[in-house]
C-alpha positions as CSV (number, residue, x, y, z in Angstrom):
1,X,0.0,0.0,0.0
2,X,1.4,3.1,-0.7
3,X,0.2,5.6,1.1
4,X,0.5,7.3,5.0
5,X,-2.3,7.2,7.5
6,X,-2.3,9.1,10.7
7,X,-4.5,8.5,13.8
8,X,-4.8,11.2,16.9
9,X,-5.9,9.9,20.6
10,X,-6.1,12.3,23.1
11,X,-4.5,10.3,26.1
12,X,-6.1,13.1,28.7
13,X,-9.8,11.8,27.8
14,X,-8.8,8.3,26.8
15,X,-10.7,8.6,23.7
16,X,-9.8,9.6,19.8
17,X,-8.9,13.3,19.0
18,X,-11.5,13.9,16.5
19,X,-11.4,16.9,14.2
20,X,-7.7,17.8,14.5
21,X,-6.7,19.2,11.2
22,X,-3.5,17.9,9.5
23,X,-1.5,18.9,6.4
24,X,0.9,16.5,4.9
25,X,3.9,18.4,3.2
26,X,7.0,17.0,1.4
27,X,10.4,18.7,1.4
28,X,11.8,19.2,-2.4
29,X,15.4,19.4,-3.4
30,X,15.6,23.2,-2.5
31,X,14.8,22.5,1.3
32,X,11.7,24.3,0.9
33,X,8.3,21.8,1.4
34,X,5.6,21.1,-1.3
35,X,1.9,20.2,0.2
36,X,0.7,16.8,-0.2
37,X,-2.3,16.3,1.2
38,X,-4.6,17.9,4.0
39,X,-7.9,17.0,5.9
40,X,-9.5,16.7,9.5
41,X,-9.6,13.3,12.1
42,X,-12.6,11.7,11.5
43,X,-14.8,10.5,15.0
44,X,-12.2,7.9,15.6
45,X,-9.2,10.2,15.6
46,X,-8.3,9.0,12.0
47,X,-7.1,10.5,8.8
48,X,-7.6,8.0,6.3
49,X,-7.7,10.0,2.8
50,X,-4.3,12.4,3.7
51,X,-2.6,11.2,0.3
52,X,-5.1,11.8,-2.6
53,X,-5.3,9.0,-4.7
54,X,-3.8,9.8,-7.7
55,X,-0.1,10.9,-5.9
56,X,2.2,8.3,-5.4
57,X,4.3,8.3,-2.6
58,X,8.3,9.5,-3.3
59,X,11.5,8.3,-1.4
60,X,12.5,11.1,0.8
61,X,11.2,13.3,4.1
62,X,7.7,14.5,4.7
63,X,6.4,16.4,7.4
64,X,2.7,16.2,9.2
65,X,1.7,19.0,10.7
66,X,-1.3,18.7,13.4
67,X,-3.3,22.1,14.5
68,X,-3.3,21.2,18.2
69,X,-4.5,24.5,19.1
70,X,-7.9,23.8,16.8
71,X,-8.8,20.7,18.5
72,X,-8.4,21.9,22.3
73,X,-10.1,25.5,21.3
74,X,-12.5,23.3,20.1
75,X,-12.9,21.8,23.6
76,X,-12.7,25.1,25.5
77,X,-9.3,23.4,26.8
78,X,-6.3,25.2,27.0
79,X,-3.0,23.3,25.2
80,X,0.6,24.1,25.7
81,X,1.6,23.1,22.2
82,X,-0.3,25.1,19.2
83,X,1.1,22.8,16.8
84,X,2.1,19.2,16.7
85,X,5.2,18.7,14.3
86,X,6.5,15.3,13.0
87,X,9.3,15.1,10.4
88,X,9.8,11.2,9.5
89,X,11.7,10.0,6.3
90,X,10.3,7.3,4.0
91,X,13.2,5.2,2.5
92,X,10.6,2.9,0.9
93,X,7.6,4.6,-0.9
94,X,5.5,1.3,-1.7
95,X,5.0,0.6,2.1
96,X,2.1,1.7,4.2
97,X,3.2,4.7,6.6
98,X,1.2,5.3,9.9
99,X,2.5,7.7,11.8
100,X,0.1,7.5,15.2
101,X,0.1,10.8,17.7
102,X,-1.0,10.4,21.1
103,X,-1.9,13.9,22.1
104,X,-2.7,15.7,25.8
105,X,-3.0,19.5,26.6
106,X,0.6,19.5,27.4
107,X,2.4,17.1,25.8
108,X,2.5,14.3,22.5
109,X,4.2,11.8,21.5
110,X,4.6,9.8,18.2
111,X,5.9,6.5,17.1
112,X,5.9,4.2,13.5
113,X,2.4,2.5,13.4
114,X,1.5,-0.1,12.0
């Protein structure tokens, strides 16, 4: 599969982060980085349709970019972090990236999914 999922829980209220909107962006030759794809977590804290269908995945870096401060102004919470930022290399664009983050008002944390 060729393509890179995402999927947002918020660890404070031990449920999904829904509605946290997320660009995907990929950085070209000059250092400067090109937008891939974009959307918002579904109820269950998933992005499933970040890469539109008709781009194929390059070797290289990409970088997600998650609008913490949308999702807990949302909430009438107060976050630390306005933004989340992940910068992760793929070294082998026919495999299926997911690239989880596990969010709370004051901290995140990411790891490679599965």
């Amino acid at each position: 599969m060729n393509s890179i999922t995402t999927h947002v829980l918020d660890t404070a209220r031990g449920r999904p982060a829904a509605g946290v909107p997320i660009t995907l962006e990929h950085r070209v030759d000059d250092g400067s980085w090109a937008l891939v794809g974009a959307g918002v977590t579904d109820e269950d804290g998933r992005l499933r349709t970040l890469v539109p269908s008709a781009v194929h995945l390059a070797v290289g870096v990409y970088r997600l970019t998650f609008d913490t401060d949308a999702y807990f102004n949302a909430l009438t919470l107060e976050g630390f972090f306005p933004e989340a930022v992940i910068v992760f290399r793929v070294r082998d664009a026919g495999q299926h990236h997911h690239v989880p983050l596990l969010l709370s008002p004051f901290g995140f944390s990411t790891y490679r999914g599965s």
